[in-house]
Residue, then its C-alpha position, 0 to 999 in steps of 0.5 A: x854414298x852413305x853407309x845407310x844408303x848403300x846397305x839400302x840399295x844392296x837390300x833392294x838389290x838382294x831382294x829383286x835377285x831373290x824374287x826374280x829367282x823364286x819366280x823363276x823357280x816356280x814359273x819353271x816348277x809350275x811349267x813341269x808340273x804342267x807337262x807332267x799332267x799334260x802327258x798322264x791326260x794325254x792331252x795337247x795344246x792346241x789339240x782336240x779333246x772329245x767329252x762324252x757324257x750319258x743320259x740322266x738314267x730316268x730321262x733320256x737326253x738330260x744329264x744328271x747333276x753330278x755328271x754336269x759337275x764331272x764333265x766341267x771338271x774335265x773341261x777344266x782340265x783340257x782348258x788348262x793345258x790348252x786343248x780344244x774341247x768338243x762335246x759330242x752326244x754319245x747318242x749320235x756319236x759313231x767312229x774313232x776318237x782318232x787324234x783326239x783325246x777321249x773322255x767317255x764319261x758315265x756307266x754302260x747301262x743305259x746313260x752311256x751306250x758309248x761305254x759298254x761299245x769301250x767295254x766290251x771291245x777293249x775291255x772284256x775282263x770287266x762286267x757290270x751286273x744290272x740295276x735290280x732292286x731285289x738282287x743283292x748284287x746290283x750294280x756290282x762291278x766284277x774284274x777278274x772275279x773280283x767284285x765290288x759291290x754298291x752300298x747305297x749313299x754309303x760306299x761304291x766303286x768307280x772304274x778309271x781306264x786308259x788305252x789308245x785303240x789301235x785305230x787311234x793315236x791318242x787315247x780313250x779315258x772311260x770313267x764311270x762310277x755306280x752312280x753319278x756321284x761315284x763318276x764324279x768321284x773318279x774324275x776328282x780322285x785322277x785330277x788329284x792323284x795322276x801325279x802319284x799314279x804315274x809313279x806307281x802304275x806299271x804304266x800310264x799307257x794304258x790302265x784300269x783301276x777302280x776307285x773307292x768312295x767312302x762316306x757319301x753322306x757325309x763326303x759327297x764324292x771328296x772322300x776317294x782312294x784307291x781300292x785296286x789296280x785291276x789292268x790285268x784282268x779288265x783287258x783280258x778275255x775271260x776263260x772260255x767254258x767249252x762244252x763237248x758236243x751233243x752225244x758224246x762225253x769230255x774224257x776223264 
């Protein structure tokens, strides 16, 4: 065999060592990622994941535009681990998630009854104040006397939480913004940034944070960060005010 040759075969020998290695390398890196993003979302192959999404606020039984968006970006999400997705009307729906993953999708007034039933039983330090034009505070999500209010088309808040009831094995996501844009701001901001969440959150067990989302007019719901991680709060009873009893007075 020639000089000319042989240094051929060698490159063609080299170069199949080299491709196979750097596939190898990303099959395996993409593998982990993969796992990685399966146990933030809690889901599993092969098993059922439940979306929950609300009515359209003006037209019980329809669903807004941006909320269709949300529900088929975490579908996406489940077809890419390989969960089964059940798409149930949170309307009709009564009973546990179960063994199943839950993505309850949409706010607690009104679009999504499924939400403020989350809310209220695992979820006590969060309230929503409600849709009134004439009050400064409409829409106003309040953790632990922390309040994020709603700057129409131009900033709002969404809540991401995680928990697993203790009737259940797998757990709950409720994601809701103070509009629809805001709910599918929130599902955008976890799918990028679960990787880094799971580095920072105390745990990714259970979790409450809210999301901010800026230049709506001119972002849509692609413009998202981080505003506060509020778990203590949302998961804690708010302190009970206790009033003395008719006729007598509380001690000084």
């Amino acid at each position: 065999m020639s000089d000319a040759l042989l240094n051929i075969v060698i490159g063609l020998v080299t170069s199949v060592i080299s491709g196979g290695s750097v596939w190898l390398w990303q099959h395996g890196h993409n593998a982990r990622a993969l796992r990685r993003k399966a146990a933030f979302f809690g889901l599993q192959q092969g098993k059922q994941c439940l979306i929950f999404t609300g009515n359209k606020y003006d037209s019980p039984g329809s669903a807004d535009y941006q909320e269709v968006h949300a529900l088929i970006d975490v579908a996406t999400l489940a077809h890419e681990i390989g969960a089964k997705i059940t798409l149930e009307s949170c309307d009709l729906f009564r009973g546990s998630n179960g063994d199943r993953t839950e993505f309850c999708i949409g706010g607690p007034l009104g679009p999504n009854p499924r939400t403020a039933g989350h809310l209220a039983a695992h979820l006590p330090g969060v309230e929503i104040k409600p849709w009134d034009r004439d009050r400064a505070d409409t829409l106003t999500i309040v953790v632990g006397g922390q309040a994020f209010p709603w700057n129409r088309r131009q900033e709002e808040y969404a809540l991401i939480a995680k928990f697993t009831p203790p009737e259940a094995s797998r757990p709950v996501f409720v994601i809701f913004g103070q509009t629809a844009t805001g709910t599918r701001a929130a599902i955008h901001f976890i799918k990028r940034e679960h990787h880094n969440l799971s580095q920072t959150l105390t745990s990714d067990d259970r979790f409450c944070i809210i999301v901010r989302v800026k230049g709506i007019l001119t972002y849509g719901h692609q413009a998202t960060e981080l505003a506060s991680n509020v778990s203590e709060a949302a998961f804690a009873s708010p302190p009970q005010t206790s009033t003395a009893p008719e006729g007598r007075q509380p001690r000084a």
